[in-house]
C-alpha positions in Angstrom: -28.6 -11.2 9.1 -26.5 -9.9 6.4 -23.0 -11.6 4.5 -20.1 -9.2 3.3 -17.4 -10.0 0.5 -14.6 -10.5 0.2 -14.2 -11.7 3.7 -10.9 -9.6 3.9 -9.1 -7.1 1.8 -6.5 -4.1 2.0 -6.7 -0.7 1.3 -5.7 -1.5 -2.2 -9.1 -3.0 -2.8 -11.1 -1.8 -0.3 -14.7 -2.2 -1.5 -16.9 -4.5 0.6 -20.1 -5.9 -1.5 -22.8 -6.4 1.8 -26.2 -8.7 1.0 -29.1 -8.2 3.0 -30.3 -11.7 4.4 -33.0 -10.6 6.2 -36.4 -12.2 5.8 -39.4 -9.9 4.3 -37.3 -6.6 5.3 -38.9 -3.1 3.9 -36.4 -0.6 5.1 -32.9 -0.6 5.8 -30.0 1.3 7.6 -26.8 0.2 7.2 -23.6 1.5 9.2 -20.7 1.0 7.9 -18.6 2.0 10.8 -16.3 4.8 9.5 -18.8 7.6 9.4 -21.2 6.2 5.9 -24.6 5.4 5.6 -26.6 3.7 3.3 -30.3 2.8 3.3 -30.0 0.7 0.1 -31.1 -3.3 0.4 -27.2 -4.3 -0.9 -24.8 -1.5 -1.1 -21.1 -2.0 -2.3 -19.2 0.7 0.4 -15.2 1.2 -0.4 -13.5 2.4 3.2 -10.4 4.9 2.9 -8.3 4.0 5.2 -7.2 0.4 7.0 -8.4 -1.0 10.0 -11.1 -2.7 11.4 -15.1 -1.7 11.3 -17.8 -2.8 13.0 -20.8 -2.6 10.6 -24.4 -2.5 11.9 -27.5 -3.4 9.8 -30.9 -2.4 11.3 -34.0 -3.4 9.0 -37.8 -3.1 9.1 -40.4 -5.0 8.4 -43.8 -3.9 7.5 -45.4 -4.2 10.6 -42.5 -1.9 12.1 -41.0 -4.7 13.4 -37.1 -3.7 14.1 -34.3 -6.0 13.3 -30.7 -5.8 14.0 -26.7 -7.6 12.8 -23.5 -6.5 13.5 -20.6 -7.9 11.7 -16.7 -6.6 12.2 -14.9 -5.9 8.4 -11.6 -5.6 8.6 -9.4 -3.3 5.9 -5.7 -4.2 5.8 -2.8 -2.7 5.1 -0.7 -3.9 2.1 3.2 -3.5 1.0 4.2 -3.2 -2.6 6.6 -1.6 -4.0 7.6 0.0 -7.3 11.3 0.5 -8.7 11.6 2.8 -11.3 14.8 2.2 -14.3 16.1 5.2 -15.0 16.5 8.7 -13.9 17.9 11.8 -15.3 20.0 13.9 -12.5 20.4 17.0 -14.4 18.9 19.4 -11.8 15.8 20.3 -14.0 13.6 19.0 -10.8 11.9 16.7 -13.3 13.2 13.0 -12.5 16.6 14.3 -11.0 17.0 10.8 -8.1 16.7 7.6 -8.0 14.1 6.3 -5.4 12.3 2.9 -4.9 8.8 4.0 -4.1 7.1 2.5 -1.2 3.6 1.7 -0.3 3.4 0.9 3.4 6.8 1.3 4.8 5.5 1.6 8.3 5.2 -2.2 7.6 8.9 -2.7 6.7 11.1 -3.7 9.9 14.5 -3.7 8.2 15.1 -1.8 4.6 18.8 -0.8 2.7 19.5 0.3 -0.6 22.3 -0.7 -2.4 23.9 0.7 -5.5 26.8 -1.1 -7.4 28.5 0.0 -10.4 28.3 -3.3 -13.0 32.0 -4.3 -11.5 30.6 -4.5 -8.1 32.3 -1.2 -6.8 29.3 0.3 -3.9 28.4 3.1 -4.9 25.4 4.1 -2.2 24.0 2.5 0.5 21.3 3.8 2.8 18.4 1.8 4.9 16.8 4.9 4.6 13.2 4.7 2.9 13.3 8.6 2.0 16.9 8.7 1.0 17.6 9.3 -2.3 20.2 8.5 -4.7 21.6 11.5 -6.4 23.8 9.6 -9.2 27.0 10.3 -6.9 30.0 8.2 -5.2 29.7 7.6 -1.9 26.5 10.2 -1.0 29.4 12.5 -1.0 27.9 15.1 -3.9 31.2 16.2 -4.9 31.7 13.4 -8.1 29.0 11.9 -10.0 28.5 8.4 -12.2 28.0 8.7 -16.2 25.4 7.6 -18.3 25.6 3.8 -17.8 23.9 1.1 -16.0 24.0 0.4 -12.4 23.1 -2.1 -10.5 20.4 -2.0 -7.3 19.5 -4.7 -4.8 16.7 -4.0 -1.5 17.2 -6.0 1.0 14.0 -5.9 3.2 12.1 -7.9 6.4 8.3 -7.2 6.8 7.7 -7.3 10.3 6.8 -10.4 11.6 8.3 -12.1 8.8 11.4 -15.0 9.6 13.8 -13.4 7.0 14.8 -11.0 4.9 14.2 -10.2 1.1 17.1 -9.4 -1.6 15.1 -7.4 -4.4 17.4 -6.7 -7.3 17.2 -4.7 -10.7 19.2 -2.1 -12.7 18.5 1.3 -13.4 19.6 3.3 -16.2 21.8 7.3 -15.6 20.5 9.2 -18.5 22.9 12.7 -18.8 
């Protein structure tokens, strides 16, 4: 028998800590179930990727006696999600848009991005994840906002979730 902690995690934290509960064991093989090995007693393993892994301990005794456990660990995936507050759109390619970054948008089932001027006036709106703004009116690139503050709001459902999610903050032009 073996026991595995935590009992579940994401890909953020994906180390598993795995105790061998075997009784007078000698050797041991463990499969972790995504293509690593270990023939320590009580190996830590950290998987890559989400999903879920059946893991397979097979220990021996002394007398060659053969023992084995299987146990499923399962990896999930997480959603966070970082805004940044300012951007400098001065086409040097170094911080030129203004893009929430997100982990795990293949878990989002509704995302748009709104930007406001501090009088309310929208300024861009897009429910693109990829879309970024460029400090214009209206994603029409011909007329573009001055140094100032604006305001942003994400308004977001994770997928099996009841309701949406209004996110706001402000983020600062720098020209």
């Amino acid at each position: 028998d073996f026991t595995f902690s935590p009992d579940a995690t994401t890909i953020y934290n994906p180390e598993i800590q795995f105790v061998d509960q075997s009784f007078d064991a000698w050797e041991w093989f463990w499969n972790f179930g995504d293509g690593y090995f270990s023939n320590e007693a009580n190996p830590a393993h950290s998987y890559e990727a989400p999903g879920t892994f059946m893991v397979e301990l097979t220990v021996q005794n002394e007398y060659n006696c053969v023992s084995q456990d299987v146990a499923t660990v399962t990896i999930g995936e997480e959603f966070n999600m970082y805004v940044p507050n300012s951007f400098t759109p001065d086409g040097d390619n170094i911080n030129d848009y203004f893009l929430p970054v997100i982990l795990g948008p293949e878990l989002l089932d509704f995302y748009e991005l709104r930007i406001t001027d501090r009088w309310g006036v929208l300024l861009f709106e897009s429910n693109d994840t990829k879309e970024p703004w460029l400090a214009d009116f209206n994603q029409g690139g011909e007329y573009y906002v001055i140094s100032d503050v604006y305001i942003w709001q994400v308004k977001m459902r994770l997928k099996g979730a009841e309701r949406s999610e209004l996110v706001t903050g402000h983020v600062t032009v720098i020209r």
